[in-house]
N, C-alpha and C positions, 0 to 999 in steps of 0.2 A: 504493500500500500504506500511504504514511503517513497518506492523509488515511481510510482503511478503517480503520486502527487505531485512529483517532481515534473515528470513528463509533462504533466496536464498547466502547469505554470511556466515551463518552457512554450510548450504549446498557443497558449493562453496568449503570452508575449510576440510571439511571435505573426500568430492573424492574428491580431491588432490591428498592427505595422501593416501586414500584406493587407488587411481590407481597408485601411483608411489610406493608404495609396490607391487604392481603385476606385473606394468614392470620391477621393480628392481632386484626383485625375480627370473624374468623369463631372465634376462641379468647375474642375478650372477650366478646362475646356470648352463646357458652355457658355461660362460666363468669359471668356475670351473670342468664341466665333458666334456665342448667340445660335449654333445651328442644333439643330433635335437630330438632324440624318449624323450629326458626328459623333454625339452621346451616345444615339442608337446603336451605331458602330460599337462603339467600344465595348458597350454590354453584350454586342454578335461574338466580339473577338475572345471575349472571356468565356460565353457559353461555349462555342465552337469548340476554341482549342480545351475546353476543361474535359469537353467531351472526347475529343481526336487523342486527348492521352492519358487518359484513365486507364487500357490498358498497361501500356508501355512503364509507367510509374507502377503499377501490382507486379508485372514480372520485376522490375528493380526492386523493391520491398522482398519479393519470393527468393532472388537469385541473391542478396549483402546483406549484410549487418543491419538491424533496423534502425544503431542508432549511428550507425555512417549514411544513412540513405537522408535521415533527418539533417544529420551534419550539412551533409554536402548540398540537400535542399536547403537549406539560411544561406548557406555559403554562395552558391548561385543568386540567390536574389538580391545578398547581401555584393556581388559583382554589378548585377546587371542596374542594382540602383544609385551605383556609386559614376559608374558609367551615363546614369542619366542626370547626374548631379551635374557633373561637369558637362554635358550635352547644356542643363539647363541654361548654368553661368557662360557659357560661350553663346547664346543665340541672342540676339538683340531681340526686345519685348514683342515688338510687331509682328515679328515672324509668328510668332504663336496666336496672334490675332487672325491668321488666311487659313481654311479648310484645306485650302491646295495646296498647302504649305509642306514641302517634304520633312521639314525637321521636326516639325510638329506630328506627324504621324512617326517616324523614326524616335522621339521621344516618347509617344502612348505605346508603340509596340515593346520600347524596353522595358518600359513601367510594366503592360500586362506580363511581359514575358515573368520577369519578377515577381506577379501576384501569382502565375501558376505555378513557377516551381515549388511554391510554398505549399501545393495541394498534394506532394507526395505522403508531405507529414500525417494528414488526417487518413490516409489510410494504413500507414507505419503504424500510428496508433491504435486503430482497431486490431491490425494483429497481436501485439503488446497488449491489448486485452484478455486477445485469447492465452497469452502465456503467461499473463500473471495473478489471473484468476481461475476461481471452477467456475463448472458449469455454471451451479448458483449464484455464483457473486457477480456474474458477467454483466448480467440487467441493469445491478444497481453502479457498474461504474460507467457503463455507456451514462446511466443517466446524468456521471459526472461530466461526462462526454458533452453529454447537450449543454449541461449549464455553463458550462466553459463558453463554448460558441455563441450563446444567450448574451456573457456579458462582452464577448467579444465584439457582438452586435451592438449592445450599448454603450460604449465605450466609443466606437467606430464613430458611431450616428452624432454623437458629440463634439468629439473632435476635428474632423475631417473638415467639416467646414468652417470650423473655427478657424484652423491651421489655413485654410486657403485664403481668408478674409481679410486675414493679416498681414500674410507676404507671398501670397501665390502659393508654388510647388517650394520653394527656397526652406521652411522650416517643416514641411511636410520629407524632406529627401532628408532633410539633417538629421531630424527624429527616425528614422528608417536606417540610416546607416548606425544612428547611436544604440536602438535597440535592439538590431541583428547582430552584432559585435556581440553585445551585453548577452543574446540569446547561446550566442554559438561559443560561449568561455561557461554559460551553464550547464550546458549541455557536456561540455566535458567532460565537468567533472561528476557526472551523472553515472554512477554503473549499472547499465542497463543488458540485464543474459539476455542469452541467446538458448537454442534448440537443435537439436541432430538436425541436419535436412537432405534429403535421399539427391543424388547425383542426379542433372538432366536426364531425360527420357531421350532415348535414340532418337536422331534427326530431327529433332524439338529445335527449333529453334529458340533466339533467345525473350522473344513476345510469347510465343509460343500459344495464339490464339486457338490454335484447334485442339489443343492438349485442355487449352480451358474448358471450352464447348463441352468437349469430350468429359468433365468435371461437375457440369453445370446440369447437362445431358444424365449423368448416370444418380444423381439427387432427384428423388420424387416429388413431383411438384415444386421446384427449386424453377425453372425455363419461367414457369406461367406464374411466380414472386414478382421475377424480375420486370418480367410485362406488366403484370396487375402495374408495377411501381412503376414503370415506363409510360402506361397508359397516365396515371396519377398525375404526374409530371406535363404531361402531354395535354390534358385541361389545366394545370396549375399555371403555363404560359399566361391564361386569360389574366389571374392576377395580376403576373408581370406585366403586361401589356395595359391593362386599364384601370388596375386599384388607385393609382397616382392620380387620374383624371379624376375618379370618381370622388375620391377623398377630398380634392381641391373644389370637387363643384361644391360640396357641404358647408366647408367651411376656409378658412385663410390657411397660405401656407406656414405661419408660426404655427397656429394650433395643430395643421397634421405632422407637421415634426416636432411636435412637443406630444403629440400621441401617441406615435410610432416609439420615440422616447420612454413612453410608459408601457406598451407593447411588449415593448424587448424584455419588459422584467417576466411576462407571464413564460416566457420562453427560459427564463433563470431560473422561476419556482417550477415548471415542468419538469425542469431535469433534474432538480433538488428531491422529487416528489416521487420519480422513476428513482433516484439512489436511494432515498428513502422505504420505501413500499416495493421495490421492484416488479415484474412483469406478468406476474404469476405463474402457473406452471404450462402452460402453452400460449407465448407470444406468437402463435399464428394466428390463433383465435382473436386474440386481445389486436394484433395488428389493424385486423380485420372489420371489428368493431368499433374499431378508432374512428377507422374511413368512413364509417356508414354516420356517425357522429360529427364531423369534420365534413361531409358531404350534406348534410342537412343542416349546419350552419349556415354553409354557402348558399344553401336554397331562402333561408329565414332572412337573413341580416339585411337584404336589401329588398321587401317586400314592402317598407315604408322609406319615403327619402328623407332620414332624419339622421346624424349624427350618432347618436347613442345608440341603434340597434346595430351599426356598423363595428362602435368601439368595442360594446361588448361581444360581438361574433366574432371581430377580430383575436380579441384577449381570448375567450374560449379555443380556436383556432392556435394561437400561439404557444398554450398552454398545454391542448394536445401533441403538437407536432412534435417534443421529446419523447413522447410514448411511442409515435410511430417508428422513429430515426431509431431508438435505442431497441423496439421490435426487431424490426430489418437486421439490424447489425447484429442483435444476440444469435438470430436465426443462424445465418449463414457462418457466425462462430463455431455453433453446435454441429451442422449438417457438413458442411467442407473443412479436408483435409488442413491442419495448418499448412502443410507445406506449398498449398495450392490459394491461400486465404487471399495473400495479395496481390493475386491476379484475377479473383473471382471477384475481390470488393473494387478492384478495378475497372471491370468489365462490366458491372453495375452499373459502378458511377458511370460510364461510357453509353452506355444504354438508354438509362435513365435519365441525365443530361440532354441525349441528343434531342429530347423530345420538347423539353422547351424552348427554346427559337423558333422550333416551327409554328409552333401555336402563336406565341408571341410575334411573328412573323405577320400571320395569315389573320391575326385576329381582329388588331387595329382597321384594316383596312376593313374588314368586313361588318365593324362596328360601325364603323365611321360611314362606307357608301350603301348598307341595309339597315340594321337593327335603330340607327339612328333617326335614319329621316321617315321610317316604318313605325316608330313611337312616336314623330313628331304629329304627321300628320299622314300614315301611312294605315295598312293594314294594321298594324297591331295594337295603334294607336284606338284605332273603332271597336277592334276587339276586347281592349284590357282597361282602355287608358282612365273611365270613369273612374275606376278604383286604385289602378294601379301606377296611376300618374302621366304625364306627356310631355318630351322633350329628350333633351341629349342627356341628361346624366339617365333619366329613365330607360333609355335605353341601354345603357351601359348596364344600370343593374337588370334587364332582362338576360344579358349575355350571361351576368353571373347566376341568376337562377336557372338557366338554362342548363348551364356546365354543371349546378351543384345536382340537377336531375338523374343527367348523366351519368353521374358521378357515383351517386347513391345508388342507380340501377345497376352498373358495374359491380361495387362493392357488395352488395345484396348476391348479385349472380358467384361471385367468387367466394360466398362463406357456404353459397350451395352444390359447388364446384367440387369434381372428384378429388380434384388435385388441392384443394386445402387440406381432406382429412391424411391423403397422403403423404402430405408434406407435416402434417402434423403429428400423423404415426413415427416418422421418422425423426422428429426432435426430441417427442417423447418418449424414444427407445421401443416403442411397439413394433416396431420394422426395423432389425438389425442395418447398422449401417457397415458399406464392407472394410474389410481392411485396408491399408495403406500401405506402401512397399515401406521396408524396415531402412530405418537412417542408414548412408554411407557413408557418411561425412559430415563434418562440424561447421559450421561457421568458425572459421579461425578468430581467436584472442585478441581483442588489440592488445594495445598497448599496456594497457592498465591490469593486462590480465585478468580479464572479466570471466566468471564461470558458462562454461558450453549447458547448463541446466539451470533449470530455478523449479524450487517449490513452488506452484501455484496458492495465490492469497485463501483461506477457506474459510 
């Protein structure tokens, strides 16, 4: 537990840093070209690549040392923002004022570059779950997992545009090089074991994506997780895409960032509340139950255009969303091999990524040239609107009770589905899971002479 505490404080420290360079980046920008196609950008460039290398970061987590993979992700970003410090101090101000500006895109790409390396970590750390706890204990430390990220998110939302308000990107680069240095000398001295792990598989490469398949494939009801969570993902775009609109039609932009501000805490007591009480004895079920909960908010909250039924569905919403994350993550603890962890929670995140841009993509538009002028004075407008309102924020909240129908009918369909009880026979030990080829090899010692095993926490 001490040496998890540690990690989760390293961690902690570290997306801070990486996500208040990405809001920062994405507020200075604006407020430098004024453009929405260039923000939008930047949030394509984060989804995309977060997606395009979720595997490639699980096989690196599968194939070193977990806590050299962590190492050497600060170390990389703690390169690429040192790189855009001086990028920044050399460009004269203007230059960052033009969209078509090359230095300015050359400067957001090293910044993002910078904010993904740092996403190796969050999956280094689920496996380090699986090895410093049992079964049991694993719930309640995802849920320290979530709280972590919770105040990382409050934290971010604070500062980021403080730091930009003040002096541009200039005390945003400074604070980012002073606390990745600070990260990567704690990390040091941090002794974090390690595990046996069985030699490549013949002509495996070193992603080795069909080895995972093959992984993913032979877990019962583990494919149709992944989907269920892909589809999720894949309506959750609508948020991305038009909560911001909708919240700003309600009320001023101080009060929704001083919402979102009170938000972030339902998301800290969530995961306080998951290490607390943990998941019970089948997180597929409780996964399950979440969505069908969390999908019928989305139907309720915007059924009136008022403020309060939003705040509260929101806070409800945020305060679930540790129960699901830490679901998900205990599952695929339990059911895949470790030696195979970091390329499956990989291949998730890869998955389940890809699907919001698309949405987010396809949805504005389709808000903006149907659902919108359809509630103003359109079809849905004659059908709904006596009761249910008329105009553009109304439509927007149609989109969301649309999605949250959707959404709920999925999750409904999937706690009926053959492949939940399957996949739930197998977490529960009712369905032996098979074996695993026996270690051939260690992770070598660094330096510090760290132990090849660890007792897990119990």
């Amino acid at each position: 537990m001490r040496t998890f505490l540690h990690l989760l404080v390293n961690t902690l420290l570290v997306s801070v840093i990486n996500f208040t360079v990405w809001f920062a980046i994405t507020f200075y920008v604006y407020l430098q070209t004024r453009s929405v196609f260039a923000t939008g950008t930047i949030s394509g460039i984060f989804l995309v690549a977060t997606a395009g290398t979720g595997i490639w970061f699980g096989s690196l987590v599968d194939r070193h040392r977990k806590k050299t993979v962590m190492q050497v992700s600060a170390a990389v970003s703690l390169a690429l923002y040192a790189a855009s410090f001086v990028l920044y101090q050399l460009t004269p101000a203007e230059e960052f004022t033009q969209v078509s500006s090359v230095r300015l895109w050359l400067f957001v790409v090293l910044l993002m570059a910078g904010v993904i390396a740092g996403n190796i970590r969050s999956i280094a750390l689920m496996t380090l779950v699986t090895l410093l706890f049992d079964d049991d204990r694993r719930d309640r430390a995802n849920g320290l997992v979530g709280t972590t990220s919770g105040i990382s998110f409050l934290v971010t939302s604070v500062i980021s545009g403080l730091l930009v308000g003040m002096s541009g990107m200039f005390h945003v680069l400074l604070l980012a090089l002073v606390l990745l240095a600070l990260g990567l000398v704690h990390l040091a001295s941090v002794t974090v074991p390690s595990r046996p792990v069985p030699p490549p598989e013949a002509g495996a490469t070193k992603i080795d994506v069909s080895g995972t398949l093959r992984v993913v494939r032979s877990v019962p009801g583990l494919p149709a997780l992944i989907v269920f969570s892909c589809f999720n993902n894949f309506l959750g775009g609508a948020f991305m895409a038009l909560m911001d609109a909708y919240g700003l039609s309600l009320m001023s932009v101080e009060a929704w960032g001083l919402l979102w501000g009170v938000l972030s805490t339902g998301f800290i007591l969530g995961g306080l509340l998951v290490a607390r009480t943990g998941l019970s004895s089948n997180p597929v079920r409780l996964l399950l139950l979440v969505n069908l909960v969390l999908w019928t908010v989305t139907c309720l909250f915007p059924l009136t255009a008022s403020a309060v039924p939003l705040a509260v569905g929101m806070y409800v919403y945020m305060l679930l969303i540790p129960y699901a994350e830490a679901a998900e993550q205990t599952i695929l603890q339990k059911v895949v091999p470790y030696e195979r962890q970091g390329r499956v929670f990989g291949f998730a995140q890869s998955v389940e990524q890809a699907a919001s841009p698309l949405t987010a993509f396809l949805i504005g538009p389709i808000t903006q040239f149907f659902f919108i002028p359809s509630m103003t004075d359109g079809l849905w407008a004659r059908w709904i609107g006596s009761w249910f309102g008329t105009g553009q924020a109304r439509g927007i909240a149609l989109v969301f009770v649309l999605t949250g129908i959707l959404g709920l009918a999925v999750a409904a369909l999937a706690l009926l589905s053959p492949y939940y009880h399957r996949l739930s026979r197998r977490y529960t030990g009712e369905e032996p899971q098979p074996s695993t080829p026996a270690a051939a090899f260690a992770d070598p010692p660094d330096q510090r002479g760290e132990p090849s095993g660890v007792t897990p926490v119990r």
